[in-house]
N, CA, C and O atoms as a printed pandas DataFrame, in Angstrom:
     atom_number atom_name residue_name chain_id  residue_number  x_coord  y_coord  z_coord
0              1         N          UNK        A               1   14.684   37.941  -71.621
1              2        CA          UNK        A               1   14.658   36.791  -70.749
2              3         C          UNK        A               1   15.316   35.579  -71.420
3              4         O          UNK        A               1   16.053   34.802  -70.814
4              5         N          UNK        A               2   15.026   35.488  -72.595
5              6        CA          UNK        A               2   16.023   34.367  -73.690
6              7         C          UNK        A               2   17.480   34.256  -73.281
7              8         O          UNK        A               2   18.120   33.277  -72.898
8              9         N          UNK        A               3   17.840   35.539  -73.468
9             10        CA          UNK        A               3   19.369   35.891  -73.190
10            11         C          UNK        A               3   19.647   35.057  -71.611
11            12         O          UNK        A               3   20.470   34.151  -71.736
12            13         N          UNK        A               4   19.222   35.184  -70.501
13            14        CA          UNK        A               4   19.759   35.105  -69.259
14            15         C          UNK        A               4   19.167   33.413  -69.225
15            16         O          UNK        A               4   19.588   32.716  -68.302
16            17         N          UNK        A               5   18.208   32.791  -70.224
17            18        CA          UNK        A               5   17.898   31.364  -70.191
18            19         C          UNK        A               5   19.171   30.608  -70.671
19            20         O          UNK        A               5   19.723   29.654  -70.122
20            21         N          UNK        A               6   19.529   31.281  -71.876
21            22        CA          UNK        A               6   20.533   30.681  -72.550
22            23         C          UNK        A               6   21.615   30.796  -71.577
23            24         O          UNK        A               6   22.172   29.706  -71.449
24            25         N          UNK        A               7   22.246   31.936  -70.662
25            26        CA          UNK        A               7   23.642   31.980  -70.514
26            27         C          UNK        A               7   23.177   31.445  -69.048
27            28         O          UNK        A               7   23.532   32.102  -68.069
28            29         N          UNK        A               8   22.225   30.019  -68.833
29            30        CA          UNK        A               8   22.082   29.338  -67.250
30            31         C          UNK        A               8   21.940   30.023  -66.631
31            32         O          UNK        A               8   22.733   29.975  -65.691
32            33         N          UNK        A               9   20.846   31.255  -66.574
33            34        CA          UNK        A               9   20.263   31.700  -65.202
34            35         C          UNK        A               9   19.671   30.548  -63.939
35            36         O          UNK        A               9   19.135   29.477  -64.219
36            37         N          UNK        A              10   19.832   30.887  -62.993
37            38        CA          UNK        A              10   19.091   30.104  -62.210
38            39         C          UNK        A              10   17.898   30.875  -61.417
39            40         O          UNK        A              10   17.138   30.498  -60.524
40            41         N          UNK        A              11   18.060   32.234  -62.178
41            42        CA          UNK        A              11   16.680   32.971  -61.354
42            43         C          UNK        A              11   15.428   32.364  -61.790
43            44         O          UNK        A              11   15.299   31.863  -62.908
44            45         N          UNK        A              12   14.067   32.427  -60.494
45            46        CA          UNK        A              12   13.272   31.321  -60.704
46            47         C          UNK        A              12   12.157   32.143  -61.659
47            48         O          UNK        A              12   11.237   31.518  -62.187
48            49         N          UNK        A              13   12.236   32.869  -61.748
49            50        CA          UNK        A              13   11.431   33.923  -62.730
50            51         C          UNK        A              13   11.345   33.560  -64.279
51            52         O          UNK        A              13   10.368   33.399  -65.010
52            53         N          UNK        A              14   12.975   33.476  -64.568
53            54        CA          UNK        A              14   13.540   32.978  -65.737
54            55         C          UNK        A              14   13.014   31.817  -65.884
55            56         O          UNK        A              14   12.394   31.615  -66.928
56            57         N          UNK        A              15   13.121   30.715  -64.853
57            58        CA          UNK        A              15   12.857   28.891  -65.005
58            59         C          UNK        A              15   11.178   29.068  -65.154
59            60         O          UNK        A              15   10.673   28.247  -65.920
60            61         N          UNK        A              16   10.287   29.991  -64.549
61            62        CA          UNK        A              16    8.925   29.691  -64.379
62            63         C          UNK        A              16    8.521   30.279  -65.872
63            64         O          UNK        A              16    7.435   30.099  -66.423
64            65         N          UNK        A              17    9.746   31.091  -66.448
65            66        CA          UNK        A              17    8.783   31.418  -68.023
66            67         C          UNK        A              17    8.977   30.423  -68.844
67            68         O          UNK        A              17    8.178   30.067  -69.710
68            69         N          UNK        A              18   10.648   29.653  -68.479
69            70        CA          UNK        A              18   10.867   28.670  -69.516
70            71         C          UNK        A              18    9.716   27.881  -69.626
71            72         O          UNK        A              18    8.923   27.884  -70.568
72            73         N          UNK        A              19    9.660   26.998  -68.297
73            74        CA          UNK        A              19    8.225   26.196  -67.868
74            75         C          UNK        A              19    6.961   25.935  -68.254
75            76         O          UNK        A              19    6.329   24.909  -68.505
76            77         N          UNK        A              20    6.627   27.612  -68.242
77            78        CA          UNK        A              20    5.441   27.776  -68.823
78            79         C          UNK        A              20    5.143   28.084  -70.677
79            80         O          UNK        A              20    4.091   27.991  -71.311
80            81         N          UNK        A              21    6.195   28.375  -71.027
81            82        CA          UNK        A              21    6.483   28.530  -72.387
82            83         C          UNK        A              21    6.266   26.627  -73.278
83            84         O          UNK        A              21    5.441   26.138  -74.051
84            85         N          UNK        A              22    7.736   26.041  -72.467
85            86        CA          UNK        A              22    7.400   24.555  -72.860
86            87         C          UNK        A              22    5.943   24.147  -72.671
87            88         O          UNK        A              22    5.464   23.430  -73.550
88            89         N          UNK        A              23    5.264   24.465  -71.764
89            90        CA          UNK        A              23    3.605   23.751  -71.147
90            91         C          UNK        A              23    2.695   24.540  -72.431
91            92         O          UNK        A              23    1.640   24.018  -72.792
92            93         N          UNK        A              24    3.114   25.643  -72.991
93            94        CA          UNK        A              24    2.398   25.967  -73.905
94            95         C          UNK        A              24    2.463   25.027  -75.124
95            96         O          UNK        A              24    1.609   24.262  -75.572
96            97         N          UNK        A              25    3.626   25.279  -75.505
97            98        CA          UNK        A              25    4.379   24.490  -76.558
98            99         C          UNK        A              25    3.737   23.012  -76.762
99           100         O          UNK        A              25    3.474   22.510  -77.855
100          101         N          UNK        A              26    3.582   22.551  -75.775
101          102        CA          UNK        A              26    3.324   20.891  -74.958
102          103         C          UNK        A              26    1.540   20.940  -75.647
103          104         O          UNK        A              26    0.987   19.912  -76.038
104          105         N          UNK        A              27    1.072   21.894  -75.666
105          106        CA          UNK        A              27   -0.560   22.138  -75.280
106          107         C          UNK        A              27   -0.723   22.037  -73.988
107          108         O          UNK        A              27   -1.934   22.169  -73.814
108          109         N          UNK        A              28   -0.275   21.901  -73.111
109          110        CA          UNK        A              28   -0.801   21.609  -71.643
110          111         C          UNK        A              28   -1.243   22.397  -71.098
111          112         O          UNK        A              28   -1.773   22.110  -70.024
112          113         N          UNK        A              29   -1.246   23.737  -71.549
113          114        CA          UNK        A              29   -1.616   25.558  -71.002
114          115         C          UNK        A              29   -1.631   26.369  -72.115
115          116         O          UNK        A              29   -0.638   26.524  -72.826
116          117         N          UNK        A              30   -2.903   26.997  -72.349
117          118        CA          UNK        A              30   -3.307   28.149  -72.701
118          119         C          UNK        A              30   -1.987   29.211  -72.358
119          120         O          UNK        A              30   -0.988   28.918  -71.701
120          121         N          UNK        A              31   -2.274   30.433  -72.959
121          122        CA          UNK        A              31   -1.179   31.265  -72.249
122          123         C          UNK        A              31   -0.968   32.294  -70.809
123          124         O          UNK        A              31   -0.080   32.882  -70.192
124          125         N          UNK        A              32   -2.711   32.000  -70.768
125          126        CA          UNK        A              32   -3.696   32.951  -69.803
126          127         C          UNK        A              32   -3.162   31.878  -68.684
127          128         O          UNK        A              32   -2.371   32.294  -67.837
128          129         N          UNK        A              33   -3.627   30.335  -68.658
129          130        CA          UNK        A              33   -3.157   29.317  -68.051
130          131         C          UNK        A              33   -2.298   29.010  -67.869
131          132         O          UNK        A              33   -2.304   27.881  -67.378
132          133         N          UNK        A              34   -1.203   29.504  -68.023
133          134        CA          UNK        A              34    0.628   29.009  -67.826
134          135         C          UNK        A              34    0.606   30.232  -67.173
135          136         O          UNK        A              34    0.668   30.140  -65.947
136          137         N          UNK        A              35    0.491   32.090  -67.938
137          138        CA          UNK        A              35    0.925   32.548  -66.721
138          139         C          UNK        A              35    0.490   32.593  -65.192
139          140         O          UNK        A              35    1.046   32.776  -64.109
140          141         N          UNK        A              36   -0.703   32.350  -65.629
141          142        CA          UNK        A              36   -1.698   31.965  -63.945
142          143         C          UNK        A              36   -0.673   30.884  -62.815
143          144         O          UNK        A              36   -0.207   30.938  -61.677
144          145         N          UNK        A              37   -0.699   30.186  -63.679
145          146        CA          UNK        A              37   -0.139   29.208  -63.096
146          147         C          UNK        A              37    1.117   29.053  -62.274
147          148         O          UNK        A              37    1.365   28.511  -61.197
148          149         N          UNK        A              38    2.087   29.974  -63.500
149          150        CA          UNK        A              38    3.475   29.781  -63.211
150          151         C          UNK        A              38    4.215   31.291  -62.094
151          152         O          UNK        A              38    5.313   31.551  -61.602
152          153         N          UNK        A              39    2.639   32.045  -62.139
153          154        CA          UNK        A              39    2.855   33.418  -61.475
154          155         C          UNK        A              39    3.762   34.163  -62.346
155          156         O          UNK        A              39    4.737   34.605  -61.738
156          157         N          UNK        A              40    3.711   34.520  -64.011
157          158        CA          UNK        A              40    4.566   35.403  -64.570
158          159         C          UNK        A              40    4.007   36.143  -65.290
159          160         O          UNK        A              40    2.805   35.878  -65.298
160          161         N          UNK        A              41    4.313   37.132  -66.053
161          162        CA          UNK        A              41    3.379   38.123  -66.862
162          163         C          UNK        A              41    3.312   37.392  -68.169
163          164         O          UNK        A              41    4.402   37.198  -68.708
164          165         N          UNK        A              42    2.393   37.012  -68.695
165          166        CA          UNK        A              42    1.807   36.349  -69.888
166          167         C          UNK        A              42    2.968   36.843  -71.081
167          168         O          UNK        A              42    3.410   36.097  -71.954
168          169         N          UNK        A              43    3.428   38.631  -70.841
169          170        CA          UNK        A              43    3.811   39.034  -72.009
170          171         C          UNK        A              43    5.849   38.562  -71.740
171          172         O          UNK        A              43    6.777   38.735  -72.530
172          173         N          UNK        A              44    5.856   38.201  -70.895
173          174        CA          UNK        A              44    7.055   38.184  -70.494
174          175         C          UNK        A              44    7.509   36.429  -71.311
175          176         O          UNK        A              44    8.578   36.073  -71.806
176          177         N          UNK        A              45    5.904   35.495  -71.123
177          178        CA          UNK        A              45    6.213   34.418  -71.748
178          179         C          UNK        A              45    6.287   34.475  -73.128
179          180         O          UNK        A              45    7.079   33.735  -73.711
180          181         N          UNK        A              46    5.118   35.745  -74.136
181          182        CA          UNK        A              46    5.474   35.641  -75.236
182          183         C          UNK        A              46    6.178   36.212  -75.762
183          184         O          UNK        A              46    6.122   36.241  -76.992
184          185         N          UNK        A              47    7.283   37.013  -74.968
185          186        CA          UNK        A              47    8.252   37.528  -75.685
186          187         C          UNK        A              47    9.695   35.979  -75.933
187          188         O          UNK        A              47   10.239   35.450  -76.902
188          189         N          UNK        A              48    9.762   35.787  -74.125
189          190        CA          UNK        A              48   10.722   34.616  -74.640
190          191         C          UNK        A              48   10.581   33.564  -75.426
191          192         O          UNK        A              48   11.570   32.860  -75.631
192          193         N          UNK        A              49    9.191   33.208  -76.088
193          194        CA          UNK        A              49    8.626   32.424  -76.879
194          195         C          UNK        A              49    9.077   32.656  -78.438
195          196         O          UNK        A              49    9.528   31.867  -79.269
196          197         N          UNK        A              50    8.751   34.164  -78.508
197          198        CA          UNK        A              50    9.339   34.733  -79.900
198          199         C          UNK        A              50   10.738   34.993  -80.092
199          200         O          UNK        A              50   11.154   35.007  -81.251
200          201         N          UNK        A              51   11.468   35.184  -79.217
201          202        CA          UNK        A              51   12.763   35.255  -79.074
202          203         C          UNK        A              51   13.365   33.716  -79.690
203          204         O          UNK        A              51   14.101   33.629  -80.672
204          205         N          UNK        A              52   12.898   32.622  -78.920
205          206        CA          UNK        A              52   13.366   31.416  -78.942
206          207         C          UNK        A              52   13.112   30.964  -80.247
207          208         O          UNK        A              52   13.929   30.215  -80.784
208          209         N          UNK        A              53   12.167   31.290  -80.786
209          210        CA          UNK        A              53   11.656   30.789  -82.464
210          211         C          UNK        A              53   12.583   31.716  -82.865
211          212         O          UNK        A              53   13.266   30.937  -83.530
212          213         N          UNK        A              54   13.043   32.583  -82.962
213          214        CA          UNK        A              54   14.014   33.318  -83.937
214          215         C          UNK        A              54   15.408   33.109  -83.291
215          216         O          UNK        A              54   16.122   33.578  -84.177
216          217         N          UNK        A              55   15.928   32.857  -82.679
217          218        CA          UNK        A              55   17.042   32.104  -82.659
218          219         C          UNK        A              55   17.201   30.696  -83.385
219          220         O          UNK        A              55   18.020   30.581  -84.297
220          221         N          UNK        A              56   16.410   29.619  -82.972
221          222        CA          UNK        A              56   16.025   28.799  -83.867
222          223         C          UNK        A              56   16.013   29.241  -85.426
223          224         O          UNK        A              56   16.908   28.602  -85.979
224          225         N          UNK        A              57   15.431   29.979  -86.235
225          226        CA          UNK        A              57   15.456   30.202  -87.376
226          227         C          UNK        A              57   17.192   30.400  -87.297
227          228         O          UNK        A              57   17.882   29.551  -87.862
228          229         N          UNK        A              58   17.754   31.374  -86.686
229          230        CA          UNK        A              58   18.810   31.613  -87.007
230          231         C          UNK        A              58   19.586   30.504  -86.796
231          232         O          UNK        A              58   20.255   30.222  -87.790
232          233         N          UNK        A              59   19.725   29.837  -85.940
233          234        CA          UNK        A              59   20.511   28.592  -85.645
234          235         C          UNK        A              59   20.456   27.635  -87.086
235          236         O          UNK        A              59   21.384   27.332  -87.837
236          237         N          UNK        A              60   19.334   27.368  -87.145
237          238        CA          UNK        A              60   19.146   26.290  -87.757
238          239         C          UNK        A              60   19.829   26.520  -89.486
239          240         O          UNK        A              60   20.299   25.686  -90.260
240          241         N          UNK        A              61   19.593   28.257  -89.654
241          242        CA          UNK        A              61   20.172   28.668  -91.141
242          243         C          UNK        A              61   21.168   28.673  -90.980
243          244         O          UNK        A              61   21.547   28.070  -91.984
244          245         N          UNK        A              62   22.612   29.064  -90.072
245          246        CA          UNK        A              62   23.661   28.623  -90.141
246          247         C          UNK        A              62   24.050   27.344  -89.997
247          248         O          UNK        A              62   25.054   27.242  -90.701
248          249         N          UNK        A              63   23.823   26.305  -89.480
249          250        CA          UNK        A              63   23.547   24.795  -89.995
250          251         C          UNK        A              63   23.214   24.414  -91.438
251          252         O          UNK        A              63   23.636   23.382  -91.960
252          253         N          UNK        A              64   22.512   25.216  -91.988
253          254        CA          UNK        A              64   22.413   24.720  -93.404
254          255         C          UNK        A              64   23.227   25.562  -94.278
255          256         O          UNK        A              64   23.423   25.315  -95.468
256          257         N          UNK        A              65   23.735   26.657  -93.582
257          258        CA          UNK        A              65   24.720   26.828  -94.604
258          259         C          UNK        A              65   25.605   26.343  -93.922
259          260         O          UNK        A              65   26.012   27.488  -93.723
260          261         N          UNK        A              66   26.276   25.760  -93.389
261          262        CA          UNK        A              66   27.866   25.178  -93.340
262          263         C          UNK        A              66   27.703   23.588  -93.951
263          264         O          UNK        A              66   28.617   22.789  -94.154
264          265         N          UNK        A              67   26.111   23.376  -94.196
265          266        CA          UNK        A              67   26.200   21.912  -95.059
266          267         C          UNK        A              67   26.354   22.230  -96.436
267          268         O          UNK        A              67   26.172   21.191  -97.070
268          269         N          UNK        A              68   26.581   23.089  -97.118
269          270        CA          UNK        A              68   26.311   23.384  -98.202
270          271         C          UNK        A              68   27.742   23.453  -98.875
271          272         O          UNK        A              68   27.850   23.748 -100.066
């Protein structure tokens, strides 16, 4: 689901995990509580959750190596 966030999906499936992922992130929702909320499968949010932290790692290490 990372993949089709990044390359501008506009499916609303995709936008309701982003959503609920940020509302986690935020504290504003539990995870039980975002997917309730956002109508998505809980595991669908913590996969794009873990996805997004490891891109990040990766992003951020090629940034520090091209400062180097």
């Amino acid at each position: 689901m990372f993949k089709e966030y990044m390359t501008g999906s506009t499916d609303p499936v995709v936008q309701a995990v982003v959503r609920a992922a940020a509302d986690i992130s935020s504290g504003l929702f539990s995870l039980k509580e975002a997917a309730n909320f956002y109508k998505v499968n809980s595991n669908s949010i913590v996969r794009f959750m873990a996805e997004s932290a490891e891109y990040d790692v990766v992003f951020n290490k090629r940034k520090s190596d091209e400062n180097i």
